[in-house]
Rosetta silent file (secondary structure, phi, psi, omega in degrees, C-alpha in Angstrom):
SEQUENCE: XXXXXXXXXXXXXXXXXXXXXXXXXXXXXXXXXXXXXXXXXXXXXXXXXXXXXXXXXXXXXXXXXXXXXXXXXXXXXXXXXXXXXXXXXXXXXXXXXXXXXXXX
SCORE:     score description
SCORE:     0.000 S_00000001
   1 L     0.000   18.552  170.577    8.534  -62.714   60.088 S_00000001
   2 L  -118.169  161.218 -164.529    5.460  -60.962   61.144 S_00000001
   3 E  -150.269  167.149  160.787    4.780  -58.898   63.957 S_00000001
   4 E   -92.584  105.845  175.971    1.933  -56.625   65.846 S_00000001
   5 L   -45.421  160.389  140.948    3.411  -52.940   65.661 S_00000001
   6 L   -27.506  -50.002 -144.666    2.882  -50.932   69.135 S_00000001
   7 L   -94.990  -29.483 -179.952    0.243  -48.950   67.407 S_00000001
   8 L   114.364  -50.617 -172.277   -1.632  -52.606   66.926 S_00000001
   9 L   -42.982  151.516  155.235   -1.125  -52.818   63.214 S_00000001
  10 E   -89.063  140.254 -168.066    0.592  -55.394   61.286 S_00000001
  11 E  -132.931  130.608 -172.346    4.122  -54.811   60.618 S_00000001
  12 L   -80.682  166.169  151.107    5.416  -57.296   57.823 S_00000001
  13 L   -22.424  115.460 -169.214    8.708  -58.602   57.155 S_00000001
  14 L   -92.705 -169.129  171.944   11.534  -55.554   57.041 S_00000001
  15 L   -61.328  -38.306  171.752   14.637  -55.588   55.002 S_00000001
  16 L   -82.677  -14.676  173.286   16.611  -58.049   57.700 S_00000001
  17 H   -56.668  -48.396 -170.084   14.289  -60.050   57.806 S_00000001
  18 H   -60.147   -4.950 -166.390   14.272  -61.001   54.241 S_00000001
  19 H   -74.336  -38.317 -178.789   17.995  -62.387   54.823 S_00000001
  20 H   -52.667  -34.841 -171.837   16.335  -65.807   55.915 S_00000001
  21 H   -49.693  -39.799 -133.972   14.779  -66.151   51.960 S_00000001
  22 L   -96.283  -38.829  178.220   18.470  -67.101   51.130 S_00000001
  23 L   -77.153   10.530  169.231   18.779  -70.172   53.058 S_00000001
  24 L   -72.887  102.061  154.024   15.977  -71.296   51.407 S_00000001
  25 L   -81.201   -9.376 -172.229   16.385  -72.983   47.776 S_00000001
  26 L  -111.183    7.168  176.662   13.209  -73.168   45.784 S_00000001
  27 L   -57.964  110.697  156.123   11.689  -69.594   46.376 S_00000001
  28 L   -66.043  -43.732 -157.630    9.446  -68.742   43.426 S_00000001
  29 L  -151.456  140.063 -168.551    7.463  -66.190   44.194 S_00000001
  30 E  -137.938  101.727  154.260    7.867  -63.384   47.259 S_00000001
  31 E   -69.784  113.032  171.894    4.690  -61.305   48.641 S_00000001
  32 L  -114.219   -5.509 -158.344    5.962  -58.444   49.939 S_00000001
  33 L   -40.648  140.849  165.700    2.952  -55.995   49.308 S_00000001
  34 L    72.084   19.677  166.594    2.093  -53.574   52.693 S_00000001
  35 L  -128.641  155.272  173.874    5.902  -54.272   54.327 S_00000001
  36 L   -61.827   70.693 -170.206    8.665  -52.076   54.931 S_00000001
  37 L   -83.754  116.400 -178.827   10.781  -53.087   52.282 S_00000001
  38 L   -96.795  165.247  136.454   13.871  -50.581   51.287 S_00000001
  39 L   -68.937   24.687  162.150   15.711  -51.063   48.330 S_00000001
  40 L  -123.907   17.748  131.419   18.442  -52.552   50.154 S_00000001
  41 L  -121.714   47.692  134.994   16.260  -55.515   50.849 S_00000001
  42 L  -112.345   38.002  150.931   15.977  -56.175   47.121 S_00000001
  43 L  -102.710   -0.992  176.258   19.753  -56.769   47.043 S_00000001
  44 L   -86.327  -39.243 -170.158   18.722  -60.174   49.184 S_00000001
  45 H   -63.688  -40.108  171.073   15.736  -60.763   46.869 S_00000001
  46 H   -23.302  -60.739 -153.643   19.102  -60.700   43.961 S_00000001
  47 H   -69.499  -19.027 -176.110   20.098  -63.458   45.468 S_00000001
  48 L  -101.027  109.574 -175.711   17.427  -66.157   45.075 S_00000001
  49 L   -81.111    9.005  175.523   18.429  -67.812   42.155 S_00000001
  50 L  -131.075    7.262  151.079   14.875  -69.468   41.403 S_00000001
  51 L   -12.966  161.748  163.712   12.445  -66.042   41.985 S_00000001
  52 L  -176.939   11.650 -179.593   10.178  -65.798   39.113 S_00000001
  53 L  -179.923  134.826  175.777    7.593  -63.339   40.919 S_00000001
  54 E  -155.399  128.945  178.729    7.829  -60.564   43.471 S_00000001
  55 E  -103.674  138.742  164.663    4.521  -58.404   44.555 S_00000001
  56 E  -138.192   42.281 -165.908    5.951  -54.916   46.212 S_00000001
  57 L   -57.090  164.682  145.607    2.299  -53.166   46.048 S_00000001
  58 L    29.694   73.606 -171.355    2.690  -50.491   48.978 S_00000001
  59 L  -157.762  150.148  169.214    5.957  -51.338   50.175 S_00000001
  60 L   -43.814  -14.976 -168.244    9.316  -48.776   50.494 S_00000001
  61 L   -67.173  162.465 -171.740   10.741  -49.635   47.759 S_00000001
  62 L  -108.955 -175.997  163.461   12.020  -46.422   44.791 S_00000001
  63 H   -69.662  -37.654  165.505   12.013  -46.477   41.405 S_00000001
  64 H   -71.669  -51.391 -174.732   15.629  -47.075   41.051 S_00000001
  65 H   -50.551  -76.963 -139.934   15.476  -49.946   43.194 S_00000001
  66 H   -76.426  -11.450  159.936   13.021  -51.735   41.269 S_00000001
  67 H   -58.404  -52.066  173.466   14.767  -50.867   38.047 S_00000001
  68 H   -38.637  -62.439 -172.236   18.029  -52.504   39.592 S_00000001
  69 H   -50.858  -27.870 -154.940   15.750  -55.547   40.605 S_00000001
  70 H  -100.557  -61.970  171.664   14.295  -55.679   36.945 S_00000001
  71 H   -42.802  -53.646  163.420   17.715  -55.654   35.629 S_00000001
  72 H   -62.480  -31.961  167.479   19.707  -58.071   37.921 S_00000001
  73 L  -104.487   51.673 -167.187   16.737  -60.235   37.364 S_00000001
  74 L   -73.299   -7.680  176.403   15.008  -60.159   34.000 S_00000001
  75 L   -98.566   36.684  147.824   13.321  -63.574   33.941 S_00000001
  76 L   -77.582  111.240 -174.659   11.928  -62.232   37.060 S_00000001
  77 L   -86.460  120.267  176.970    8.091  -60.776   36.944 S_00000001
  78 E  -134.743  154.152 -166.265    7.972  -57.830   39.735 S_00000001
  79 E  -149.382  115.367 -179.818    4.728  -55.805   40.240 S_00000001
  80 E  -141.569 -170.172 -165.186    4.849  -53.005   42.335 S_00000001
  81 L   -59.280   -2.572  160.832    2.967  -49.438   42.590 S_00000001
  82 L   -94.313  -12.628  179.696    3.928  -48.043   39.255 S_00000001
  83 L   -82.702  157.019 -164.982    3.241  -51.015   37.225 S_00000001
  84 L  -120.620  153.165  173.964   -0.665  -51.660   36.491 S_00000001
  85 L  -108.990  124.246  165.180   -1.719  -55.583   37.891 S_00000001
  86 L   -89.506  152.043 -167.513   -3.546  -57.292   35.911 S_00000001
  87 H   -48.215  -10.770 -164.804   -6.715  -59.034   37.419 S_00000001
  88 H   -95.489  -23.444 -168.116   -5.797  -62.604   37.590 S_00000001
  89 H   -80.530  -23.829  173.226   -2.064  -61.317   39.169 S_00000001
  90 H   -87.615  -25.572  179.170   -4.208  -59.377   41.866 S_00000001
  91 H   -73.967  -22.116  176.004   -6.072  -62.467   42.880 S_00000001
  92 H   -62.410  -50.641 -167.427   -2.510  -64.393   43.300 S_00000001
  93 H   -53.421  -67.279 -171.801   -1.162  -61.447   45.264 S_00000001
  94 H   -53.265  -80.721 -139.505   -3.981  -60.554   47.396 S_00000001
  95 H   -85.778  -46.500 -177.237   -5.882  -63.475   47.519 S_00000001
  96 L    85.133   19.004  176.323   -3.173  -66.251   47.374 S_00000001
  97 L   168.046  143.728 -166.906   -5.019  -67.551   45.009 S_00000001
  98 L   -49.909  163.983  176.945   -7.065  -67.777   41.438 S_00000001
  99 L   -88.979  147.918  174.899  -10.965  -66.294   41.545 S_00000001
 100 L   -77.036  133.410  162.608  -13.471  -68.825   41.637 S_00000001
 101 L   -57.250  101.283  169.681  -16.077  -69.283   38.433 S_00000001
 102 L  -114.833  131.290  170.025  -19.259  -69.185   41.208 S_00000001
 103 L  -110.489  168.998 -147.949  -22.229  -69.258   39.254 S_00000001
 104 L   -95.392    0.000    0.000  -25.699  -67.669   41.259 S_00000001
């Protein structure tokens, strides 16, 4: 679901894309951060009856969407561009993973 844009860039997962999530049964958690995500693909994201986390940093999505999204889904944690991330939630997003304790 990823692609190289004309332009060279990476261009994520769009809204049709996301239609695939559904044949899927266990999806927990959905990185969407930097793709062209409308609100009318978080009426697919509705749809995953085991979600518990969705990142939408810098992604298409309104305010209204993600209120809908918040609503239709309340045990659902979503963290998008109006919401503040807390540090441990930016290393899952970002990072894919917790930060390491390194000590010098």
């Amino acid at each position: 679901m990823t692609a190289v844009g004309a332009d060279g860039h990476f261009v994520g997962p769009t809204d049709r894309d996301l239609a695939v999530l559904t044949r899927l049964k266990c999806v927990t958690s959905v990185n969407l951060c930097n793709c062209p995500i409308s609100d009318r693909g978080l009426l697919v994201l509705e749809q995953l009856k085991s979600l518990r986390v969705v990142y939408l940093y810098n992604s298409g999505v309104s305010a209204l969407g993600v209120d809908r999204l918040k609503r239709n889904l309340p045990r659902v944690e979503v963290y998008w561009d109006n919401d503040p991330i807390p540090e441990a939630e930016w290393w899952r997003a970002f990072l894919g993973r917790e930060p390491a304790n390194e000590v010098p």
